[in-house]
N, C-alpha and C positions, 0 to 999 in steps of 0.2 A: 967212763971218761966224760967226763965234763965238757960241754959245746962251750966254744970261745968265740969271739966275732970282733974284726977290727971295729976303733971307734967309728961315729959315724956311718956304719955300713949298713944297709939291709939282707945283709947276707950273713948265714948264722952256718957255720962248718959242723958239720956232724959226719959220722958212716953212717891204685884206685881208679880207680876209674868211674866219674858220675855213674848212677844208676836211676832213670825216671820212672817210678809205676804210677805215676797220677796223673791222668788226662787230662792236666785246667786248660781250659776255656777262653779264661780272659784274668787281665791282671792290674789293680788297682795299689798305687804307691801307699804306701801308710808316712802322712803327712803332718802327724800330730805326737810324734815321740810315743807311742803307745808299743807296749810291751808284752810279752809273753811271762809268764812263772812258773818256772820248773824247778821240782826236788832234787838232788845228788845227792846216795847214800856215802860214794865217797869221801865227801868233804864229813862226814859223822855228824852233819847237823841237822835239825828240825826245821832250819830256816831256811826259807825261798831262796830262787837267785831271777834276777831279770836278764831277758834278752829283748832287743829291739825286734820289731816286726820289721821284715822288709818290704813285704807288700801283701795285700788281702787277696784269692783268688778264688775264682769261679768255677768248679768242678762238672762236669758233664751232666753229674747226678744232679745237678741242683746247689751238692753244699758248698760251701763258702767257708773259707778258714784262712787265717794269719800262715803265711809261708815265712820258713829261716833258713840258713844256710847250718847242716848241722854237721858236726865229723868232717864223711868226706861226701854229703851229698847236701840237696836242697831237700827241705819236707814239710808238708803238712804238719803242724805242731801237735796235730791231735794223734800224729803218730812216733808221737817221743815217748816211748811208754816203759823206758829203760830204768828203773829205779835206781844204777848205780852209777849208767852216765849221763840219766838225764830222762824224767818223765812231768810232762805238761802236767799245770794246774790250774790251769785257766789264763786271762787277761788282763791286764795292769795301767793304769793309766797315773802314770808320777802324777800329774799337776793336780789331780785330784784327791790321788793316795787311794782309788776306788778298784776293788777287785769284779769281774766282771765274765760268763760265761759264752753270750753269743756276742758274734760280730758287731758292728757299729751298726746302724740303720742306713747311715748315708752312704756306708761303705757298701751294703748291701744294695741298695738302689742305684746306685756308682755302677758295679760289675751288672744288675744284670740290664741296665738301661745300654751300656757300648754295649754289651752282649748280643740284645736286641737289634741292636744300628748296626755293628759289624760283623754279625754271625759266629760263629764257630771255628776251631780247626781245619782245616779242611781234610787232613790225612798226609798231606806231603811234606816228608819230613825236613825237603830243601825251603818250603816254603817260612819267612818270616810274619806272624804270625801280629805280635807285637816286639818292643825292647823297651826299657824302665831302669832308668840311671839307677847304680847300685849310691841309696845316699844313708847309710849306716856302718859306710870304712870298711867293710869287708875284705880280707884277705886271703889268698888263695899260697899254701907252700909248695914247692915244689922241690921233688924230692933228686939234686942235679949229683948223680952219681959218680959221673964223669970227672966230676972237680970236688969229690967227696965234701958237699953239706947240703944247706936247706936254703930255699932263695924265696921271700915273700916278696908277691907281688899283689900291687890291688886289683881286684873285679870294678872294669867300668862300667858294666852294664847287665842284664840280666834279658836275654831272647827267649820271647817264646816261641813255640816252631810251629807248622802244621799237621804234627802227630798229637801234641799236646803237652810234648816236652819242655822244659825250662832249664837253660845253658847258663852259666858264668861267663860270660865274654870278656878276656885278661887280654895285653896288647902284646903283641909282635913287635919288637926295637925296633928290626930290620924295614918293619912294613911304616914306621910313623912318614907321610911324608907332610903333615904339618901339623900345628896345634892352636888351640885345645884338641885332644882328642875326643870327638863327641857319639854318643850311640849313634850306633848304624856305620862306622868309620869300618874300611878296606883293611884295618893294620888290627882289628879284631878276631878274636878267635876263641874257640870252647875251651874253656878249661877242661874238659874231659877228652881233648883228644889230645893234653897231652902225657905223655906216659911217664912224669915225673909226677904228674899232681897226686899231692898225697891227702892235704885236709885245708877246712877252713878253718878262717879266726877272725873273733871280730877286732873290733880296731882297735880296743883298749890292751886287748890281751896281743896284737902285734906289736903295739908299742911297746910292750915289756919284754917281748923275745927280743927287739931291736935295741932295748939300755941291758942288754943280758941279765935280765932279772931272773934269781937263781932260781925262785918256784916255779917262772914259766919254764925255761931251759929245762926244770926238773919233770916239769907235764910234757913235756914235747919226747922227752928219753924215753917218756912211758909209754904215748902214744907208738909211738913206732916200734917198740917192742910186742906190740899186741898180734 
């Protein structure tokens, strides 16, 4: 059956839980439109597809790498290594048109110079650690059973904790008690504590679920089928 959705709405009618295994450290915004490249054997093509970085980070070990919002988690791009939904091929810089394999330099100097000034982790998972405006439209669905469809909402910010964890922080209605809503705001909370969330998306690909465009609607039946 085919999802329908009143005009204007971000609510899509149809019938996960985060997972972190990577300890960063510290976390640098990527401010210059620069991209990720990854293969899809699905799509049956030889051709790349780009994604935005969300932000560069600092790993425990040392390494440093472009973090995305992928499926239904956050990850190191260097572990997209899926050929059919999705495997890293390096870095992209549009204004250039330059393909490109380590980090930036400044970006590199960036993570570990705070690194330096504000330490590490500390291990407590309540503590806040950092937060980093999500500014690449990122969307989180959720999957509202109760009123049988799917409800996008956006990611305002992105917390990292004191185990080394990094959360989607999406908003509470009930909790706004004024605006702009800014990081670090009381009416914030994990996307993975709630037990509707099902995946992300980025912002081109919500706008298309939002004008019911039939090949997103057609990826979203398949996604949930899986």
């Amino acid at each position: 059956m085919k999802p329908s959705m009143p005009h204007g709405s971000n609510v899509v009618p149809f019938t996960g839980r985060f997972h972190h295994d990577s300890p960063w450290v510290r976390l640098a915004v990527e401010t210059d439109n620069l991209s990720i490249l990854y293969s899809n054997k699905h799509r049956k093509s030889e051709k790349y597809y780009s994604m935005k970085i969300l932000c560069w980070a600092l790993q425990e070990d040392g390494t440093i790498t472009a973090v995305v919002p992928w499926m239904n988690t956050i990850s190191d791009c260097h572990k997209l290594n899926d050929e059919y939904y999705g495997k890293w091929q390096g870095y992209y810089d549009p204004c250039t048109e330059s393909l490109f394999d380590d980090p930036p330099e400044h970006k590199m100097l960036e993570l570990n110079s705070a690194a330096d000034y504000f330490g590490g982790p500390n291990g407590d998972p309540k503590a806040i650690v950092q937060e980093i405006p999500d500014t690449i439209g990122t969307h989180v669905m959720l999957n509202s059973n109760s009123q049988d469809h799917l409800i996008l909402t956006d990611v305002l910010s992105w917390r990292l904790y004191g185990d080394g964890r990094l959360e989607a922080m999406i908003i509470d209605e009930e909790l706004v008690e004024e605006t702009p809503i800014l990081t670090g705001s009381a009416c914030l909370y994990p996307a993975s504590e709630n037990p509707e969330f099902r995946y992300f998306f980025q912002h081109h690909i919500a706008n298309q679920i939002k004008s019911e465009d039939p090949e997103a609607l057609a990826a979203i039946a398949l996604l949930l089928d899986r």
